[in-house]
Every structure is written in structure tokens, then in C-alpha cells.
KOLVO-725387 format. One record per residue (C-alpha): x, y, z; residue number from 0; residue in one letter. Coordinates in Angstrom, 2 decimals. Layout:
<rs>
[r [X, Y, Z], NUM, 'A']
...
</rs>
This chain:
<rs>
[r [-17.98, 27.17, 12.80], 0, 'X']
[r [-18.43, 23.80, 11.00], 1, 'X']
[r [-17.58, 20.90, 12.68], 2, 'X']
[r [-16.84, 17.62, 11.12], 3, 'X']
[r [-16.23, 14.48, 13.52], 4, 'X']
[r [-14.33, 11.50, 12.12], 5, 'X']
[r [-17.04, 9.15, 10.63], 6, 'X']
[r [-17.98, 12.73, 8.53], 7, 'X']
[r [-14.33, 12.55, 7.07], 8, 'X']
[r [-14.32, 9.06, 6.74], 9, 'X']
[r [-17.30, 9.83, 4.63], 10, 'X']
[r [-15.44, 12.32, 2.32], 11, 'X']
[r [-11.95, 10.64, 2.23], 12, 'X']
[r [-12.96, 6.55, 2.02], 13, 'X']
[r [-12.78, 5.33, -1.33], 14, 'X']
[r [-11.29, 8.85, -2.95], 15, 'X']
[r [-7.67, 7.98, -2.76], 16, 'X']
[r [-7.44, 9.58, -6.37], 17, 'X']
[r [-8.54, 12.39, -5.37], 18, 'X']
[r [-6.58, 12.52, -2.23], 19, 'X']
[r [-3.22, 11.93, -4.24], 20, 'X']
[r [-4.11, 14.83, -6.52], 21, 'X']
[r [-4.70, 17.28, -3.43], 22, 'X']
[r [-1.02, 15.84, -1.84], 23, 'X']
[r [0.57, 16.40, -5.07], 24, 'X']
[r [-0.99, 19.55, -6.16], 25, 'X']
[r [0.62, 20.61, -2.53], 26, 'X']
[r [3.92, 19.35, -3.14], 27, 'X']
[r [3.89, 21.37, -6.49], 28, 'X']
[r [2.77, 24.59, -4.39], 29, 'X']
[r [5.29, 24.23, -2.18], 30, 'X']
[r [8.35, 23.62, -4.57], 31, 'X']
[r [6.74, 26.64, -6.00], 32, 'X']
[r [7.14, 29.22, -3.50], 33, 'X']
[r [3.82, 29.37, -3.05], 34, 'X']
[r [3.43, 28.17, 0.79], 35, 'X']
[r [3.98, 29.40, 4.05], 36, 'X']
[r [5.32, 26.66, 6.47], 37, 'X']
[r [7.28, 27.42, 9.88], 38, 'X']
[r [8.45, 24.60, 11.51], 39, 'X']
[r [6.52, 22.65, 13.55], 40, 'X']
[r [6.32, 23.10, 17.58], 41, 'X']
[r [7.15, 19.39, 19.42], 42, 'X']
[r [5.30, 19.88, 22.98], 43, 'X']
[r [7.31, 17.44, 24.73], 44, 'X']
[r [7.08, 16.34, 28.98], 45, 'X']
[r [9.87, 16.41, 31.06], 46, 'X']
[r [9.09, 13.67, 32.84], 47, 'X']
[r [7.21, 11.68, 30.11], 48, 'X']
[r [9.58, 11.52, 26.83], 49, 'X']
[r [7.85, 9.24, 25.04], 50, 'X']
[r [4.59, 11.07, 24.22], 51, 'X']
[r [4.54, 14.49, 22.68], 52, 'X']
[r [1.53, 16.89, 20.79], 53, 'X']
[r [3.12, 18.49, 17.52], 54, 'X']
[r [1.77, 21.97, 15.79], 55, 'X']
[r [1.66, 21.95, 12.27], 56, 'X']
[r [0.75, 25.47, 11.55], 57, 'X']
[r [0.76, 26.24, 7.18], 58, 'X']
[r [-0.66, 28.34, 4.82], 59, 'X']
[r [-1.28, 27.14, 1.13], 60, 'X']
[r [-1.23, 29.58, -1.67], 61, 'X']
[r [-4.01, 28.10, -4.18], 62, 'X']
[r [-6.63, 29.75, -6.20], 63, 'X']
[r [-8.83, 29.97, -2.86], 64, 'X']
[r [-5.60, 29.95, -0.32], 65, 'X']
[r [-6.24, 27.79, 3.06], 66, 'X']
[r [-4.76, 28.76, 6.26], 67, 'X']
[r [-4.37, 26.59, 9.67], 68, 'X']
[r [-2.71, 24.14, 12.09], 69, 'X']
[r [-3.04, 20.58, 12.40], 70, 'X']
[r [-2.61, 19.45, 16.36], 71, 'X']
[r [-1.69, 16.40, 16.53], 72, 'X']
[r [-0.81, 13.98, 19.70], 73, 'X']
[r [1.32, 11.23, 19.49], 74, 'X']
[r [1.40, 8.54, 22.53], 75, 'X']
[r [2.12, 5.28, 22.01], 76, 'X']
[r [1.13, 3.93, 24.91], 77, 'X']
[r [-2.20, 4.04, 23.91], 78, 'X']
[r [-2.40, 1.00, 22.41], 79, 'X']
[r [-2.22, -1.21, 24.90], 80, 'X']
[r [-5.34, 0.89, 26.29], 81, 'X']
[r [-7.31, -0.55, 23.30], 82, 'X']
[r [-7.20, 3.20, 21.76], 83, 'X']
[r [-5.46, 5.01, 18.66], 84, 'X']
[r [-1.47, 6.41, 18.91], 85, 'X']
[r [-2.51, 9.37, 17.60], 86, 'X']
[r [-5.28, 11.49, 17.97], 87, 'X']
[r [-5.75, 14.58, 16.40], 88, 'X']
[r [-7.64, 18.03, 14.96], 89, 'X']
[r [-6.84, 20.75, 12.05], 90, 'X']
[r [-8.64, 24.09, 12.40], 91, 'X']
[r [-9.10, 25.98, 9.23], 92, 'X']
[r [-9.25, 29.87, 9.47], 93, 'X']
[r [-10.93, 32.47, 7.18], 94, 'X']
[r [-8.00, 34.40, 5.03], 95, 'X']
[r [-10.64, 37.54, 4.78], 96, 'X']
[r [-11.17, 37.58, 8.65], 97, 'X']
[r [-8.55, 35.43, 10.02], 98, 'X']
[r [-11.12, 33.58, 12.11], 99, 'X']
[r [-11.63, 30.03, 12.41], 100, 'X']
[r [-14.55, 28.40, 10.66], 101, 'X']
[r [-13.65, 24.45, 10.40], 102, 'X']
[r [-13.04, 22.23, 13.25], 103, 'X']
[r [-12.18, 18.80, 11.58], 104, 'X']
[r [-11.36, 15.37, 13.42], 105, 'X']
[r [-7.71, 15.42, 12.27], 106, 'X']
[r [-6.24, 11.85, 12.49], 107, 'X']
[r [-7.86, 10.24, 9.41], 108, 'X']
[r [-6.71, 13.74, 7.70], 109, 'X']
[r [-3.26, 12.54, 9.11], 110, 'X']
[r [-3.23, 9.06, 7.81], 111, 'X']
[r [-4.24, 9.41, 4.81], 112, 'X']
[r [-2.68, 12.32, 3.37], 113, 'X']
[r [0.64, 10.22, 5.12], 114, 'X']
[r [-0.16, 7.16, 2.59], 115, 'X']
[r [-0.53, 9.45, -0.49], 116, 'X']
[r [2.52, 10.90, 0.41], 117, 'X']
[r [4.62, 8.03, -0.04], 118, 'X']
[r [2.28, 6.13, -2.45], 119, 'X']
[r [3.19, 9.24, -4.78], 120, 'X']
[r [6.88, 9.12, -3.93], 121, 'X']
[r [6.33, 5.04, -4.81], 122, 'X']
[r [5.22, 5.94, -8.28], 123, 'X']
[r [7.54, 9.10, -8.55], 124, 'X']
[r [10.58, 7.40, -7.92], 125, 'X']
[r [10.00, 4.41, -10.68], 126, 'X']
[r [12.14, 2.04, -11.11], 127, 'X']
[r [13.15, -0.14, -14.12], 128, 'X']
[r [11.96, -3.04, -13.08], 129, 'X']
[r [7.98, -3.01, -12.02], 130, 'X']
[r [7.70, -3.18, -8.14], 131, 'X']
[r [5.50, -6.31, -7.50], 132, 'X']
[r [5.81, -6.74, -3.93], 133, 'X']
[r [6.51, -4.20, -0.74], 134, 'X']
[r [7.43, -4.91, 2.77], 135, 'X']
[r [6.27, -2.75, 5.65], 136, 'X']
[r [8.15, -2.92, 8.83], 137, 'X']
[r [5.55, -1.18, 11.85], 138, 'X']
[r [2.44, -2.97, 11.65], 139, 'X']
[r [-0.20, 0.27, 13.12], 140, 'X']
[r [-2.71, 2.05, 10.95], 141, 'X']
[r [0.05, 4.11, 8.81], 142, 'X']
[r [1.09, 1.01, 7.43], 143, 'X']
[r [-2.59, -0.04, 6.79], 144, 'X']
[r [-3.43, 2.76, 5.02], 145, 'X']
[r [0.12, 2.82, 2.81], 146, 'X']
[r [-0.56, -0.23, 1.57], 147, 'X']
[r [-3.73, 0.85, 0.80], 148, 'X']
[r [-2.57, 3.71, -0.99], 149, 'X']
[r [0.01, 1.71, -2.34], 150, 'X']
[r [-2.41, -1.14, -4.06], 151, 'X']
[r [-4.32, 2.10, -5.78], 152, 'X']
[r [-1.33, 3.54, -7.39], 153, 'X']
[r [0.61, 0.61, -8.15], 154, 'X']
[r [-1.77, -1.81, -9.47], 155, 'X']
[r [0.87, -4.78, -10.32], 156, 'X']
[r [1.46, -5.03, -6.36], 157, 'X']
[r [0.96, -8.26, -5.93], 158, 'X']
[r [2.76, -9.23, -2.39], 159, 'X']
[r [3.37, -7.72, 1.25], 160, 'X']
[r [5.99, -8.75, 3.67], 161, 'X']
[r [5.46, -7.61, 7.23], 162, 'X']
[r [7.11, -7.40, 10.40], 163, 'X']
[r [6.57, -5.95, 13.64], 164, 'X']
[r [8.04, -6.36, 16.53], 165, 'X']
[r [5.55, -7.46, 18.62], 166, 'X']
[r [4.46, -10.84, 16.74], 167, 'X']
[r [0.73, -10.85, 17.35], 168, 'X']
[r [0.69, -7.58, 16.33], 169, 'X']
[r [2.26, -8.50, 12.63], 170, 'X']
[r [-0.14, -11.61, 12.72], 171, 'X']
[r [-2.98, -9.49, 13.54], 172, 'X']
[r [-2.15, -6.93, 10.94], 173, 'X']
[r [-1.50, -9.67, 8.14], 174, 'X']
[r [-5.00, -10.93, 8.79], 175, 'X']
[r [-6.81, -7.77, 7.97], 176, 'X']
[r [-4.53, -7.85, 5.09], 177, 'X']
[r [-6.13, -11.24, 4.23], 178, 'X']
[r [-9.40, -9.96, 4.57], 179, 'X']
[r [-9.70, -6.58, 2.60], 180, 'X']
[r [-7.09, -7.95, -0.75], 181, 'X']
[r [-7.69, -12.12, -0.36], 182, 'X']
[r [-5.57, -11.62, -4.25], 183, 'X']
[r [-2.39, -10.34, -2.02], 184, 'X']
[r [-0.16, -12.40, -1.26], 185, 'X']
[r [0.65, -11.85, 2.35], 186, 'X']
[r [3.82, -13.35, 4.75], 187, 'X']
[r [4.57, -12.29, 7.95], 188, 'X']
[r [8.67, -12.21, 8.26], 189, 'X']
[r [10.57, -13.50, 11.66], 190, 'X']
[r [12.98, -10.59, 11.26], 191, 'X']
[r [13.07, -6.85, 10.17], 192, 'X']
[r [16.01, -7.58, 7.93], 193, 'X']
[r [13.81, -10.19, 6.50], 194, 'X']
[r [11.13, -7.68, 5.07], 195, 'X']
[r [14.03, -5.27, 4.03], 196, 'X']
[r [15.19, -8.60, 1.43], 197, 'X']
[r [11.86, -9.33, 0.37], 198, 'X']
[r [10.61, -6.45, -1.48], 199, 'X']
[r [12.57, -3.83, -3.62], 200, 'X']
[r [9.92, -1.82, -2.30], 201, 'X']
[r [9.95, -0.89, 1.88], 202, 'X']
[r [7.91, 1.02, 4.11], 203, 'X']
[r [8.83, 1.92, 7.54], 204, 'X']
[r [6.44, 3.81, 9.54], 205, 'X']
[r [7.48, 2.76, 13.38], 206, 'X']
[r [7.33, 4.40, 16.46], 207, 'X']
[r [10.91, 4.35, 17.14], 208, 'X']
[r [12.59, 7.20, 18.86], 209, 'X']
[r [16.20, 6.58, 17.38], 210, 'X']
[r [17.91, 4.86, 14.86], 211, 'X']
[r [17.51, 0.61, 14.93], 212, 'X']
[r [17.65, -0.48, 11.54], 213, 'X']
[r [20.23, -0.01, 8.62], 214, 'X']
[r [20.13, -0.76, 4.80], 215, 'X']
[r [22.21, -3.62, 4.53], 216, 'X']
[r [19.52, -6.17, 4.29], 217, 'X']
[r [18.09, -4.49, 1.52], 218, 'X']
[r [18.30, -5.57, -2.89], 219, 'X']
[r [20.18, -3.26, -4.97], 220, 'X']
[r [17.71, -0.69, -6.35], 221, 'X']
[r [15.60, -0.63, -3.17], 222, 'X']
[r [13.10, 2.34, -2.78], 223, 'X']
[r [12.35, 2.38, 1.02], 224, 'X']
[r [9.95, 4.76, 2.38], 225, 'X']
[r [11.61, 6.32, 5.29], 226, 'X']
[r [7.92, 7.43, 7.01], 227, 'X']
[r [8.92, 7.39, 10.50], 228, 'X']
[r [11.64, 8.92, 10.01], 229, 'X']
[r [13.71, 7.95, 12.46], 230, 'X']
[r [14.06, 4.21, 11.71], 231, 'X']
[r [17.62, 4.15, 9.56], 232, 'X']
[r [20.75, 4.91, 10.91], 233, 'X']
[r [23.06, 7.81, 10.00], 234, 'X']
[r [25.26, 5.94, 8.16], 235, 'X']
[r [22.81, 4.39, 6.14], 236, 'X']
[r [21.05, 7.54, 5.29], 237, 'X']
[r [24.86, 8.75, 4.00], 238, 'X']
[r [25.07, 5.63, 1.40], 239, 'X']
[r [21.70, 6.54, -0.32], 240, 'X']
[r [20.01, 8.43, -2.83], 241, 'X']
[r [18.07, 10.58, -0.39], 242, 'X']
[r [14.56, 12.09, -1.91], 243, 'X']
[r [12.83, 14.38, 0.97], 244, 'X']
[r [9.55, 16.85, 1.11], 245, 'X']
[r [11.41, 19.52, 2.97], 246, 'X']
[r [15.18, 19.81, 3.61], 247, 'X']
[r [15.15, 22.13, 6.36], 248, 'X']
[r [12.04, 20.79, 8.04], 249, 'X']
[r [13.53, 17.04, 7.55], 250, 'X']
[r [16.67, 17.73, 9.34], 251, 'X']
[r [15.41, 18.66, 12.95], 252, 'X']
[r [14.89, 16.55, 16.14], 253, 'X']
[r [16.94, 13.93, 15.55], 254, 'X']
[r [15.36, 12.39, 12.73], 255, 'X']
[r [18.02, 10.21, 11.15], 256, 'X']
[r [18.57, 12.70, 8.45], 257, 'X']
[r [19.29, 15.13, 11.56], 258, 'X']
[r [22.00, 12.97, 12.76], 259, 'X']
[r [23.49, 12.56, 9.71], 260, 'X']
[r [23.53, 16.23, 8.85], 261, 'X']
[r [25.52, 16.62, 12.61], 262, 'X']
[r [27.91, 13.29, 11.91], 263, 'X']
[r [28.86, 14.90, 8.32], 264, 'X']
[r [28.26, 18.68, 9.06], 265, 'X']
[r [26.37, 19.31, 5.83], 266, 'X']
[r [23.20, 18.47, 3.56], 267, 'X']
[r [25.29, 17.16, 0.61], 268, 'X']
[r [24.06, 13.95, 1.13], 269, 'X']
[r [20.26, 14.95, 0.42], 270, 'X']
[r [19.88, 14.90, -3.41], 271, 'X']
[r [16.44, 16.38, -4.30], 272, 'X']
[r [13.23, 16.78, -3.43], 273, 'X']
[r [9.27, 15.12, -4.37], 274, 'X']
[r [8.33, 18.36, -5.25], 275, 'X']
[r [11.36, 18.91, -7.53], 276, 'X']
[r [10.90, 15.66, -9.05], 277, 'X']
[r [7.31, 16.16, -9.80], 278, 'X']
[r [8.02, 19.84, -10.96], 279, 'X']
[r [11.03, 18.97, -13.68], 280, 'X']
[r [7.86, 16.57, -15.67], 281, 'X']
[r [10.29, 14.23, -16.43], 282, 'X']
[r [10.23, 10.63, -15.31], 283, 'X']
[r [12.64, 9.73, -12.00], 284, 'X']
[r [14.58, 6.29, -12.53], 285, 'X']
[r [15.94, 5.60, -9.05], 286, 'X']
[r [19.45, 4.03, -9.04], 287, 'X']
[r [20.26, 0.24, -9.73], 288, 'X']
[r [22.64, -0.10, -7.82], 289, 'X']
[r [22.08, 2.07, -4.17], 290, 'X']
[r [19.24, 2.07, -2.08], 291, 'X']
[r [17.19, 5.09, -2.52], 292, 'X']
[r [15.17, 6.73, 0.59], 293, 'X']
[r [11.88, 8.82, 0.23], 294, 'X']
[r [12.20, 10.69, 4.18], 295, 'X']
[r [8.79, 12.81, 4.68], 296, 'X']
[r [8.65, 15.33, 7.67], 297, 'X']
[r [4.97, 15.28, 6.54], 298, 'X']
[r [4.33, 19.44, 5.87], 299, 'X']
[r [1.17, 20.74, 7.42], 300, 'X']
[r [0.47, 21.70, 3.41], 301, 'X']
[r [-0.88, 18.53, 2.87], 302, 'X']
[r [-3.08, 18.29, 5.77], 303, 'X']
[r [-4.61, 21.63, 4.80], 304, 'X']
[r [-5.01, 20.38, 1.25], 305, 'X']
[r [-6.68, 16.98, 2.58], 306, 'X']
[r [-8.50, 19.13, 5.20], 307, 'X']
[r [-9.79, 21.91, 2.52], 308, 'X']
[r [-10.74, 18.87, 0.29], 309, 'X']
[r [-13.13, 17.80, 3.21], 310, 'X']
[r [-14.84, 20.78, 4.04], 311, 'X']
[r [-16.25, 21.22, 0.77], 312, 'X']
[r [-16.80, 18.15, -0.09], 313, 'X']
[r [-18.76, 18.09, 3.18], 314, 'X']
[r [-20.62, 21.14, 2.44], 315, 'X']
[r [-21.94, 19.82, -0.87], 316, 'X']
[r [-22.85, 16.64, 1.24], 317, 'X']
[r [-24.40, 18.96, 3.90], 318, 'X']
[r [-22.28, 16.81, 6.10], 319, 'X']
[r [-21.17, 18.25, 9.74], 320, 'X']
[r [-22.72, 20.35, 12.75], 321, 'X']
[r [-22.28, 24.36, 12.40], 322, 'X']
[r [-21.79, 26.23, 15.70], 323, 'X']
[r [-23.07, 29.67, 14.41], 324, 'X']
[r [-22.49, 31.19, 17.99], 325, 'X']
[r [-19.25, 29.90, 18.45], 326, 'X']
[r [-17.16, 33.32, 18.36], 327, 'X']
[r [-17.77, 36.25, 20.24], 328, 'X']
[r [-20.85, 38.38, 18.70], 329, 'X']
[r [-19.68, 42.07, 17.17], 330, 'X']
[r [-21.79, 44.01, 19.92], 331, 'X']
[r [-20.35, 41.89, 22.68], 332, 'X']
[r [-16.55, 41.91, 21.37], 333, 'X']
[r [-17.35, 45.92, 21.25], 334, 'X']
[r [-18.31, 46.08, 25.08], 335, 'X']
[r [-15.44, 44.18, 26.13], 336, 'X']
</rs>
């Protein structure tokens, strides 16, 4: 078993966010493809605790050397007023000769980042006529950190970033570090989510919200908004857009706005393609002028296997990590029991 802790992935993945867009889209391609294996994700909820929850991504991904696994991932928000990470996280990688595990990888950078290619891609998918020079991100946490990130890679005329958060030092905090790593950016912290949702014809929401808070009505004509938490919009602003999603039938489950629309309506007319159908047809996307368009990610475990896979060998070639070699059960001893 080799084991890779998160300053070993931080090692791989810093600095390779080419490389980690070509994994995420080389997925998305797979999967449009019919050449993945994805059941839907397990939500490990508390009965009396509804605010946190642990989600199983389990996936299989059909490439040249297939990957098989599950990313476990914990979500509790609570955490950061403890000083510590929402989410926490680890993806095990199994063997598709033996089925057995052999990579144990500190999962939450995995997460993040393969979440910020993600809708970086969809960003520069889903073009628009007029060059996006500015984005605002509403959720000021390390998603929307390491979108903008992503973001400032793939579109290099970004030039501005509106942010909001609702908790004000928070935003303030965030726009700092934004200060600090791009002092080029120009960076404004906005008194009101409707605010960010006018400044930019490009948006970002990646919140913790539970259900719906926010609708579209603040936004410019032509608006691409990146619907990452998924849960942000309400119904009847996910029925008056051009809806772009990853999965269909993964998207519309627990109550993710999409969900709710699907239930209000009582179909999925309202979704009109996916990423992975865009990026399959070849041919450029030009997003409507005159409708807000909305990129919704469930966020397949396919990616994180294809970020994951991408780490292990680049690790290997690093000799990065600890191997366990007595980790399973030796042959003789699996024999006697």
C-alpha cells in the first residue's frame, strides 16, 4: 500500500493546473463516452446532526490503464470556527487485476482542485462573445480560492474579482490573500450577494448552503454562473436558464436546486446538455446573449480518480509517499483463516 499524505499531493498537484485540466477533461470525455462506471454517491447523514454529512464517491474509469475506487469525503461546516478545514477527506485506489487496494491518498486537495478545473473548463467551454474580464465568487472558503486560481490559468484576460460572503471578515480576509498571490487583480469586496451577481458576467458560487437563497435576477444578460454548490439558486431560476451539467441523473438528487426543479416541473426538459457533450461535439459553445446560463457540477468521483491516478504516478516517479508492504493479510495467513 502507498500512502501519500497531503503536503505529498500538494507536491504533485501545485503549480500543474494544466495538467490537472487535461486529466478532468480527458474524464469528462470518458464519461460522455460510455466508458465509466459511476453509481450514485452514498450521503451518510445524522439524525440528530443535519448539517454535517460524509459522502462515498465510489467510480471506475475506463482508460488505457483503467482506475478503480472511492473518494470519502466529510463535509462539516462547523469546523471552521474550530480553526480547521470543512472538508476533510481520502480516495483509495484498488488494483483492477486483484481488486485490492494499493493507494491511500489525502483526498481533500484531490477534491479542490479537480472542483476548480471543473468549472475553470466549463468557464472556457461555455465562451462567450464577449471576453470575460472579471468574475465574482459568492462563498469565500478554499473552493473559491482555488477557482479563481484555476480560473486566472485558463482565462488569462481575467483581470477583476468581486467577492462576497456572508460573514464580512471572512470576504475581507479572503480578498486579502487575493491581494497577495495576483497584486495585478483587481479585487472588491461587494456589500451584497446580488452585488457580485451584477459585477461580473462571469459567477461562481461554491457556498455551504443547504437550500435555495439566491436567484438570477441580479445577474447581466449573457451571464455564465458556475452553480458549484449546487444548491445556491432557486428552482425557478434554474427553469429560466440555459442549464449545462456533468451528470443529469447524478445532478438531480438530494435536493440540489436542479432536484427541486425537476419535482416543481416533473421533468428534465429544462437541462439542455452536458460538459462532456459539449467538449465531445469539437465545436465551439457560444452561451446565450440574452439568458443566464448555469454550469451545475455534482462533481463525479471520475475526476477524483483521474486527479488521484495522476498523483500516484507522478509520486512514484518522485519516489514520493510511505509504502505499507504488510498492510493486507499475507497469502499463508488468509489460507489459515
Amino acid at each position: 500500500m502507498l500512502i501519500l499524505g497531503a503536503g505529498e499531493v500538494h507536491q504533485v498537484l501545485d503549480d500543474a493546473e494544466a495538467e490537472v485540466v487535461a486529466a478532468v477533461r480527458r474524464a469528462y470525455l470518458l464519461h460522455e463516452r460510455g466508458r465509466t462506471a459511476l453509481p450514485h454517491s452514498v450521503f451518510l447523514r445524522f439524525p440528530d446532526d443535519p448539517r454535517n454529512r460524509i459522502i462515498g464517491l465510489p467510480a471506475y474509469l475506463g482508460e488505457e490503464e483503467p482506475v478503480a475506487g472511492i473518494k470519502w469525503i466529510a463535509s462539516f461546516p462547523g469546523n471552521t470556527a474550530r480553526g480547521l478545514e470543512r472538508a476533510s477527506a481520502a480516495v483509495i485506489l484498488n488494483s483492477m487485476t486483484t481488486g485490492q487496494p494499493e493507494a491511500l491518498l489525502e483526498g481533500s486537495v484531490i477534491s479542490a482542485r479537480r472542483t476548480a478545473a471543473s468549472a475553470a473548463l466549463a468557464a472556457a467551454t461555455l465562451g462567450s462573445s464577449v471576453p470575460e474580464t472579471g468574475v465574482s465568487l459568492i462563498g469565500c472558503g478554499v473552493i473559491g480560492f482555488e477557482i479563481l486560481a484555476y480560473l486566472r490559468a485558463l482565462l488569462p484576460g481575467l483581470a477583476a474579482v468581486t467577492v462576497f460572503d456572508l460573514d464580512s471578515t471572512r470576504a475581507e480576509s479572503f480578498a486579502a490573500r487575493c491581494r497577495a498571490r495576483w497584486p495585478d487583480l483587481r479585487t472588491e469586496v461587494a456589500v451584497s450577494a446580488e452585488e457580485a451577481l451584477a459585477a461580473h458576467r462571469l459567477v461562481c458560487s461554491a457556498t455551504t448552503a443547504a437550500a435555495p437563497h439566491l436567484t438570477t435576477d441580479a445577474c447581466r444578460p449573457g451571464t455564465l454562473l458556475l452553480h458549484v454548490s449546487l444548491r445556491d439558486l432557486t428552482p425557478g431560476s434554474i427553469l429560466t436558464a440555459v442549464n449545462v451539467v456533468d451528470d443529469a441523473d447524478h445532478v438531480c438528487r438530494e435536493s440540489t436546486s436542479l432536484h427541486l426543479a425537476e419535482q416543481l416541473c416533473g421533468n428534465r426538459d429544462f437541462i439542455t446538455t452536458s460538459i462532456g457533450a459539449v467538449l465531445n461535439a469539437g465545436k465551439p459553445f457560444r452561451r446565450a446573449e440574452d439568458r443566464v446560463t448555469v454550469f451545475s457540477p455534482f462533481g463525479l468521483g471520475t475526476l477524483d480518480l483521474a486527479l488521484a491516478d495522476l498523483v500516484r504516478r507522478r509520486a512514484a516517479s518522485l519516489g514520493l509517499g510511505t509504502r505499507v508492504p504488510a498492510f493486507l493479510t499475507a497469502p499463508a495467513e488468509a489460507a489459515v483463516g
